[in-house]
C-alpha positions as MATLAB code, in Angstrom:
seq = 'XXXXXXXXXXXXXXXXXXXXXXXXXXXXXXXXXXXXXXXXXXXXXXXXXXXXXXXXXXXXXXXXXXXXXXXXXXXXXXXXXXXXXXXXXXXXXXXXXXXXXXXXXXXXXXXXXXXXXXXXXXXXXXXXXXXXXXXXXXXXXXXXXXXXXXXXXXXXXXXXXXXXXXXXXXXXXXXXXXXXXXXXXXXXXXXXXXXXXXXXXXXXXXXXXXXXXXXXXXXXXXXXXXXXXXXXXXXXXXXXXXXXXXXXXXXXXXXXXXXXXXXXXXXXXXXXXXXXXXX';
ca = [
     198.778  158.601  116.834;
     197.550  157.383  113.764;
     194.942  154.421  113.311;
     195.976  150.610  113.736;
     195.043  150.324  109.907;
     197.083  153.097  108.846;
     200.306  152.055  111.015;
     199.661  148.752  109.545;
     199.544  149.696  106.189;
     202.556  151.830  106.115;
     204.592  149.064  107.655;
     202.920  146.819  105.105;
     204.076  149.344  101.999;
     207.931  149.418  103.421;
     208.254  145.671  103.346;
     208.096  145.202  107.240;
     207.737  141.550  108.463;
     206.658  142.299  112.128;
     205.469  145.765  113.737;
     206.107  145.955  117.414;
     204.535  148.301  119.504;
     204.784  149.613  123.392;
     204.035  152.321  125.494;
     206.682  155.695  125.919;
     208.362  154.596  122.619;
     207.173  155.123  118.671;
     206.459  152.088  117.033;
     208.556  149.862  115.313;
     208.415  148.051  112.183;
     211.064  145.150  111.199;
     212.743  145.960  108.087;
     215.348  143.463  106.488;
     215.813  141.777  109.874;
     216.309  145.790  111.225;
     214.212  147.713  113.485;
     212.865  150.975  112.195;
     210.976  153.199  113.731;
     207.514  154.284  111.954;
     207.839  158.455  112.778;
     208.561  160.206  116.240;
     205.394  159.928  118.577;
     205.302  157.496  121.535;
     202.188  156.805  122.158;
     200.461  156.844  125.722;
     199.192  153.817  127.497;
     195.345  154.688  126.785;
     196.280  155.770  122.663;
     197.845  152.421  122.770;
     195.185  150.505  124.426;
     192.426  151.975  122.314;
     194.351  151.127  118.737;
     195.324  147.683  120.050;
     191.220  147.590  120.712;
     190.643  147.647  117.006;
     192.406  144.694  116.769;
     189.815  142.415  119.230;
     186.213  141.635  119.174;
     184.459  141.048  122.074;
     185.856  137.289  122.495;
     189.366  138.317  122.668;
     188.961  141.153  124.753;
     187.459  139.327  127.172;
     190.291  137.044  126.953;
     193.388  139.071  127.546;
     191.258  140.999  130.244;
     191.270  137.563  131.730;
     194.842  135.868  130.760;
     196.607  139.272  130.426;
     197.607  137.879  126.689;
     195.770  136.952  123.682;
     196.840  135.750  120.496;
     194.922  136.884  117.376;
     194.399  136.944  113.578;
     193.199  139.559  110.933;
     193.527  141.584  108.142;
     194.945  145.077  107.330;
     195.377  146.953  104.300;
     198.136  146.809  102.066;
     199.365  148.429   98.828;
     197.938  146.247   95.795;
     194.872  144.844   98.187;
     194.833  143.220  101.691;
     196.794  141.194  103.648;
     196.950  138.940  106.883;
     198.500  139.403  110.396;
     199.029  137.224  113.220;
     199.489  139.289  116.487;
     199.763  139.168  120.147;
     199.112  141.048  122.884;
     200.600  140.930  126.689;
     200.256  143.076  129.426;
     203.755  144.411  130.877;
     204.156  146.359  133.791;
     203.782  149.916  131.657;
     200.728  148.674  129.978;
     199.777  146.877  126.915;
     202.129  146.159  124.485;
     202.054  144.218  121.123;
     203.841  142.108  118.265;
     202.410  141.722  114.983;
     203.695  139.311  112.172;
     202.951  140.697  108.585;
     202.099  138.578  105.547;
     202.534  139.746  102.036;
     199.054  140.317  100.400;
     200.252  138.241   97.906;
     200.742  134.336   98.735;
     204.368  133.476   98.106;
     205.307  130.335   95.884;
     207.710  127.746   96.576;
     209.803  129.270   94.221;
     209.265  132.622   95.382;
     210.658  131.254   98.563;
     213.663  129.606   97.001;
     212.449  126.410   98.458;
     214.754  123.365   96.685;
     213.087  121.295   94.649;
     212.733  118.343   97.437;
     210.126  120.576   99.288;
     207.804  120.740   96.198;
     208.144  117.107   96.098;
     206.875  116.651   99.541;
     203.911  118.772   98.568;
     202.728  116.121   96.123;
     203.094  113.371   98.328;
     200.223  111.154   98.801;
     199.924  109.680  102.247;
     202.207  110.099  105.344;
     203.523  112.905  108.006;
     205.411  115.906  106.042;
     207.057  117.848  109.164;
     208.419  121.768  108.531;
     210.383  122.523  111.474;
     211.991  125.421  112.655;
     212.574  127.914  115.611;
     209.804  130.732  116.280;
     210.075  133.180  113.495;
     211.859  130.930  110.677;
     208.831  131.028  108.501;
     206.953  127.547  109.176;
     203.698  129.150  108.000;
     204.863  130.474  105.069;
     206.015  127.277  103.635;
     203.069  125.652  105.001;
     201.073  128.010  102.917;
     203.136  127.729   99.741;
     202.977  123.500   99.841;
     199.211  124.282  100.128;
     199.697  126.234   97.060;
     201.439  123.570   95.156;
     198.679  121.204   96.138;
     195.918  123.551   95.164;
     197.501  124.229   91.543;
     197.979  120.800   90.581;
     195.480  118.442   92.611;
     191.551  118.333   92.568;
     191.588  117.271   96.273;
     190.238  118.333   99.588;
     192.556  120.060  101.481;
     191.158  121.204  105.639;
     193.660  123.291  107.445;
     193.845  123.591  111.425;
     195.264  126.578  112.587;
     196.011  129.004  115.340;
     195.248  131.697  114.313;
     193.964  131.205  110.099;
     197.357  133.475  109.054;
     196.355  133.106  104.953;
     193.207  133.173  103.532;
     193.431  130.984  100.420;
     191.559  131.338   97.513;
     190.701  127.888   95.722;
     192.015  126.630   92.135;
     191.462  122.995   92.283;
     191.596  121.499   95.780;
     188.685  122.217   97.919;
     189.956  124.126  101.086;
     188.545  124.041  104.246;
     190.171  126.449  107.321;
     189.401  126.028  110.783;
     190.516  127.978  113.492;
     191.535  126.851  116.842;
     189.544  128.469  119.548;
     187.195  130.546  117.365;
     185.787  126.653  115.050;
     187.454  123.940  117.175;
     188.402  123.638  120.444;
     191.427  122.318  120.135;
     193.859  120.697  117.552;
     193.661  117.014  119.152;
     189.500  117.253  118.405;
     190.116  119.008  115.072;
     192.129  116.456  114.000;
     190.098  112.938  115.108;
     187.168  114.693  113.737;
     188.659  115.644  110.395;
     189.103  111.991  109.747;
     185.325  111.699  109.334;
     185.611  114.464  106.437;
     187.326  112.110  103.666;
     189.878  114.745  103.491;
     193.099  114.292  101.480;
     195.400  116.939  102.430;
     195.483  117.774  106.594;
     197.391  121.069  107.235;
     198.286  121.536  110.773;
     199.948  124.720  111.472;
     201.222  123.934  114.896;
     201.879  120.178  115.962;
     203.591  119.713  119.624;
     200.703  117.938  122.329;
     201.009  114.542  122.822;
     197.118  114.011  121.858;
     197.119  116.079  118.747;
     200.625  114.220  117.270;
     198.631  110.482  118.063;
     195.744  111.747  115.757;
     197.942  112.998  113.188;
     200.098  110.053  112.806;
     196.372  108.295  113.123;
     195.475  110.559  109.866;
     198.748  109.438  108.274;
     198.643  105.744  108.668;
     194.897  105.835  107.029;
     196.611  107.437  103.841;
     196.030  110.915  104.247;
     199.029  113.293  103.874;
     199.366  115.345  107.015;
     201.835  119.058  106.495;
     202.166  119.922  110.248;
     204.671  122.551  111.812;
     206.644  121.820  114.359;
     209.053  123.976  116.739;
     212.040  122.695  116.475;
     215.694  123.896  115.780;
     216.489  120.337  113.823;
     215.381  117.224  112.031;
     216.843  115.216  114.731;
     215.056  116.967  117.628;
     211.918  117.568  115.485;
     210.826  113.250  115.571;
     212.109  113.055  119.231;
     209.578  115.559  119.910;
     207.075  113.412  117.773;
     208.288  109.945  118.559;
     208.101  111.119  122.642;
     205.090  112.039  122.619;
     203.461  108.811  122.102;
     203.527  105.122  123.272;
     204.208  103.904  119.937;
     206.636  106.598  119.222;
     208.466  103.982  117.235;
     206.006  103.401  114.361;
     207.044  107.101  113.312;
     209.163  105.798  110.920;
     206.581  103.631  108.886;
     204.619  107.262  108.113;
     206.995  109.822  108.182;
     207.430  110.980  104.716;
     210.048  113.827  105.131;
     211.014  116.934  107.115;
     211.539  120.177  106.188;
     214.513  122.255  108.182;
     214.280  126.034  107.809;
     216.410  128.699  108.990;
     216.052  132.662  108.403;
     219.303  134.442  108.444;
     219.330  138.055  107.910;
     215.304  137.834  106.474;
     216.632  135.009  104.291;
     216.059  131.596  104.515;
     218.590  128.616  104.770;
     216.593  124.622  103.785;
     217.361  121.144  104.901;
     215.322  118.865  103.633;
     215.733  115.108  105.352;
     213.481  112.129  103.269;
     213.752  108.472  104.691;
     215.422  105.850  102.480;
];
């Protein structure tokens, strides 16, 4: 079996957004929304463990040997440089087995994206909660990232970013950027976030936003005047504030600092946009 690098790197070259890999079959690489399988060997459950080792330092092995699943960030090479993956790891009953999202080497623009022109807007907002919802898998962090983008290209600001794992390393044009990790920087995104208040930041970037404690500081962040980008799992803008509005005693005030959310869908590797703004 070849090297986690090279596996990586081939998925990487044939436009794969996820490699998926188990135990008595080859491994697979998404394609177009299609599974295809990267060449004929299956590897065995020790070739398997010891590539999915070159994924972990000491930290997170420790930590599936303990939960039996970890959750992890890194990078990988690509053609034209390097790029990012978020992966997991779970143990089945045959083993180890593994799911790894890909991320261009290349950050993708709004426009690259085919975001509507509402979405940009929300990007330049100063002040308020900017939600991007969606299922698992619709592309939450990628838009994230691109807004970020937007921000970075047109606003000398300071930007910090919570996140679980860091999925895009950005490289700074005129915002100063600060990522934190959750687990590896922070303990947790409720601390992350009533400490970040004390860092006169502008821009808060939360790339998962769903526990009661974490939602009260970011709508905390909001009312100050800071503009807080969070994801949040949700199928629609509807159910999106319910989750928000539910998860804290003054669930009502939600309105006062919600600045707009972002619906996104991906149908066959596309993606489908609503985009809901208060009047």
């Amino acid at each position: 079996m070849p090297r986690i690098g090279a596996l990586l790197e081939q998925a990487c070259s044939r436009g794969a957004s996820d490699v998926h890999l188990g135990t008595a079959r080859p491994p697979f690489a998404r394609v177009g929304g299609e599974l295809v399988a990267l060449g004929d060997a299956a590897p065995s459950a020790k070739e398997l463990e010891d590539m999915l080792g070159e994924l972990l330092d000491p930290t997170l092995r420790a930590r599936l040997a303990a939960e039996h699943a970890v959750t992890f960030g890194g990078s990988h090479p690509c053609e034209g440089g390097t790029a990012r993956h978020r992966g997991q790891i779970v143990q089945t009953h045959a083993g180890l087995a593994a799911s790894l999202r890909l991320f261009p080497p290349r950050l993708r623009t709004l426009a690259d994206l085919g975001a509507p022109d509402a979405v940009g807007r929300l990007a330049e907002v100063r002040g308020g909660l900017v939600v991007v919802a969606g299922t698992s898998g619709s592309g939450k962090t990628t838009t994230l990232a691109a807004m970020v983008d937007r921000i970075d290209r047109t606003r000398a600001c300071h930007v910090v970013t919570i996140e679980d794992p860091i999925e895009v390393v950005f490289e700074p044009k005129q915002a100063q950027i600060t990522q934190r990790e959750v687990g590896k920087h922070v303990p947790s995104f409720a601390v992350a976030l009533r400490n970040v208040a004390r860092e006169r930041a502008d821009v808060v970037v939360v790339s998962l936003l769903r526990e009661p404690e974490a939602i009260a500081a970011a709508l905390a962040l909001a009312r100050a005047g800071v503009t807080v980008l969070a994801a949040v799992p949700a199928s629609s803008a509807a159910t999106a504030t319910q989750q928000l509005a539910s998860a804290v005693e003054d669930g009502g005030r939600l309105s006062g600092v919600l600045a707009g959310v972002v619906v996104q869908r991906r149908v066959h590797d596309e993606l489908t946009w609503n985009v809901e703004v208060p009047g």
